[in-house]
TITORNU-206503 format. One record per residue (C-alpha): residue in one letter; y, x, z. Coordinates in steps of 0.1 Angstrom, whole numbers, padded with zeros to 4 digits, always signed. Layout:
BEGIN
AYXZ/...
***
This chain:
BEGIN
X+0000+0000+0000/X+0033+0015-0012/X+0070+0005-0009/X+0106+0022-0009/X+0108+0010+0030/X+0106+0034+0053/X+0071+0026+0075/X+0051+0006+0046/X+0022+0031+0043/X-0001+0031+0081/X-0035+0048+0068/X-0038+0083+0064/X-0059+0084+0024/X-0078+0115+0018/X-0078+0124-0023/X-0100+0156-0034/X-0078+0168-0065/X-0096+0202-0086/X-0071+0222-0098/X-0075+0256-0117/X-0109+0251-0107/X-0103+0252-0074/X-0110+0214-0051/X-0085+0211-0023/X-0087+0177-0001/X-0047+0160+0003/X-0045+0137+0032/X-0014+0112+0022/X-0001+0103+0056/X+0023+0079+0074/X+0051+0094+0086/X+0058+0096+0120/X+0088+0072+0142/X+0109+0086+0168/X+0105+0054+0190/X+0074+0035+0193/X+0064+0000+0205/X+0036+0005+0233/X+0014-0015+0212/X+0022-0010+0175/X+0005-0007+0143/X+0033+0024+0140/X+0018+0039+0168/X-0016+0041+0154/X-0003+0052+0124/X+0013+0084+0145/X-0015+0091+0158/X-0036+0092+0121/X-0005+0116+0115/X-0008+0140+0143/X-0043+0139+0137/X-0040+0146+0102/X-0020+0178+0105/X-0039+0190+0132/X-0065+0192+0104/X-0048+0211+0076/X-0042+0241+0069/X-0009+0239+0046/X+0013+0209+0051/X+0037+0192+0024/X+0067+0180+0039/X+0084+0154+0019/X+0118+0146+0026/X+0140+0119+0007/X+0165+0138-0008/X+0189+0111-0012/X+0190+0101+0027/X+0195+0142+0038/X+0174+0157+0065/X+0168+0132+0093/X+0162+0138+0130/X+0122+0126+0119/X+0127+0152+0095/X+0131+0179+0121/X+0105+0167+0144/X+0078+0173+0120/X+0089+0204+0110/X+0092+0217+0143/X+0054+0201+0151/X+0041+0220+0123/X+0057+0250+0134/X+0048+0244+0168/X+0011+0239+0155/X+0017+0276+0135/X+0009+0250+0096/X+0013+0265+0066/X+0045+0247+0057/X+0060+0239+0019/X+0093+0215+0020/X+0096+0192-0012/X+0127+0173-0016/X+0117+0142-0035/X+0140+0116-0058/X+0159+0150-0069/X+0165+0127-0096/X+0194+0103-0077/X+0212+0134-0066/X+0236+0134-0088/X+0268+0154-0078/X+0270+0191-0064/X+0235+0190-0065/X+0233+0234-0052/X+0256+0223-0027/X+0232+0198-0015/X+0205+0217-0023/X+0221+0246+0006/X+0229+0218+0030/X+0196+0203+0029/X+0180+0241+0035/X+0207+0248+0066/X+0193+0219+0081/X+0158+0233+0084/X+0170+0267+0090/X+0145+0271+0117/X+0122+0271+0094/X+0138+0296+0066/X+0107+0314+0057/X+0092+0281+0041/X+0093+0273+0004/X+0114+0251-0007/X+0112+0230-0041/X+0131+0206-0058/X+0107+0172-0071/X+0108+0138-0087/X+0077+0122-0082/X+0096+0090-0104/X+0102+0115-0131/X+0072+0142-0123/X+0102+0171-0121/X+0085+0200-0107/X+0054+0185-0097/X+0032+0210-0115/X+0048+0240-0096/X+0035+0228-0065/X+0000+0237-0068/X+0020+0271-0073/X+0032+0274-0036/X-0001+0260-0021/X-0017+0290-0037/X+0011+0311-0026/X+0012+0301+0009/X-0024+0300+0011/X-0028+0337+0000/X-0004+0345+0031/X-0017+0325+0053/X-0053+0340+0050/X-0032+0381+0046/X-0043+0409+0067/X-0021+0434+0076/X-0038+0468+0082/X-0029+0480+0117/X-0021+0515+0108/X+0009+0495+0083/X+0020+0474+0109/X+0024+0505+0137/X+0043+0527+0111/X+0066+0499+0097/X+0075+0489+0135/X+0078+0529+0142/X+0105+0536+0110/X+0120+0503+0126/X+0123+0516+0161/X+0141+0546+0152/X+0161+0525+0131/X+0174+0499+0155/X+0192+0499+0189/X+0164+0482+0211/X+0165+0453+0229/X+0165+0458+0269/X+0151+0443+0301/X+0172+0444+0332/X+0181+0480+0316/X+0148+0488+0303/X+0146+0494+0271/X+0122+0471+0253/X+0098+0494+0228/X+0064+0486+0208/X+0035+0507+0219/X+0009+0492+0195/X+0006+0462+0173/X-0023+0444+0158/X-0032+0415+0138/X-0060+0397+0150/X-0063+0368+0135/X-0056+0349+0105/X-0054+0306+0096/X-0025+0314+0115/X-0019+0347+0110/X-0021+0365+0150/X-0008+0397+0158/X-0011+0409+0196/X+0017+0432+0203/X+0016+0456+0231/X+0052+0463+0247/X+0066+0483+0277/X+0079+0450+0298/X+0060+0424+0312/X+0079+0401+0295/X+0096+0399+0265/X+0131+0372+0260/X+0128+0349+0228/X+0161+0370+0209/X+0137+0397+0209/X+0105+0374+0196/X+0125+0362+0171/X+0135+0400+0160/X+0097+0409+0156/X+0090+0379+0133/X+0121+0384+0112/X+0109+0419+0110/X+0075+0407+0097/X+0090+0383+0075/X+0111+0407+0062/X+0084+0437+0053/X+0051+0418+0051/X+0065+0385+0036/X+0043+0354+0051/X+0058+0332+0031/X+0055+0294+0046/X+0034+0309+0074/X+0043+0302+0116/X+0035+0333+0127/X+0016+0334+0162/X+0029+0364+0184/X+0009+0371+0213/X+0026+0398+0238/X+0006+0426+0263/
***
């Protein structure tokens, strides 16, 4: 059951689509509502929907590009990020923004710039603009989401970045990197080994931009775990 209101669809339908041939499984869900009846056929439908991306491995946020980024909007990207998702962002009904359309474009990006290591794409599913492209990211995000980043890479790139960089300090301590590792992947883990016992979020949030920024991860929540 489809319709342009908001709240029409309350399953969550699985399709299995080959592409390439490769078969990935899409689970179309019900979107999620900030305030919920106690008894409500919404509420179920949440649930199918937190149930649902506790499933996947790469989530396709869909966000109406003619209504902007909503507060629902930024719920479920901070759930999936939370929940360390692959994450791609597709604006749909690119087609009725019609005016400034890289200004909205940025505007719509800001927004979500707590996620700014996503994909973003512009798509009409009306006009099937850009639809084709994103089997593209999937594959892209998947490929980083299953990476492994050799630990003798990892310690040398954080070394030439230690010498490089004024570090971060404890109550006047100095915070420095004794050894890094990933150990995981599906999300992508990396147990990092400091001098503190524990580390402030400003300097969390360095370490990931670093790993962004040398290793890519594209669309991938990285887990840090810190020793």
């Amino acid at each position: 059951i489809v319709d342009n209101n908001a709240g029409t669809t309350l399953d969550s339908v699985e399709t299995l689509i080959k592409y390439h041939e490769k078969t990935y499984k899409f689970i179309d869900t019900a979107g999620l509502r900030l305030k919920l009846k106690k008894e409500s056929l919404d509420k179920l439908a949440s649930y199918l929907t937190l149930f649902s991306i506790e499933r996947c491995d790469i989530a396709l946020l869909v966000i109406d590009s003619s209504q902007g980024v909503t507060t629902q909007d930024l719920r479920i990207a901070s759930i999936l990020e939370r929940k360390h998702k692959g994450i791609i962002v597709l604006f749909n009904k690119w087609d009725l923004v019609e005016k400034d359309s890289e200004k909205v474009f940025k505007d719509l990006k800001n927004r979500l710039s707590f996620i700014n290591f996503v994909p973003f794409l512009k798509v009409s599913a009306k006009e099937s603009k850009n639809i084709d492209k994103i089997f593209k990211y999937v594959s892209i995000v998947e490929e980083y989401y299953n990476k492994r980043v050799s630990t003798y890479n990892l310690n040398e790139a954080f070394r030439f970045l230690s010498a490089k960089h004024h570090a971060v300090s404890v109550n006047s301590k100095p915070i420095k990197i004794k050894f890094i590792n990933q150990v995981d992947i599906k999300p992508p883990t990396f147990v990092i080994f400091t001098n503190v016992k524990k580390v402030p979020k400003n300097y969390e949030h360095f370490v990931k931009n670093q790993l962004y920024s040398i290793f890519k991860f594209t669309g991938c929540p990285l887990k840090l775990i810190f020793k």
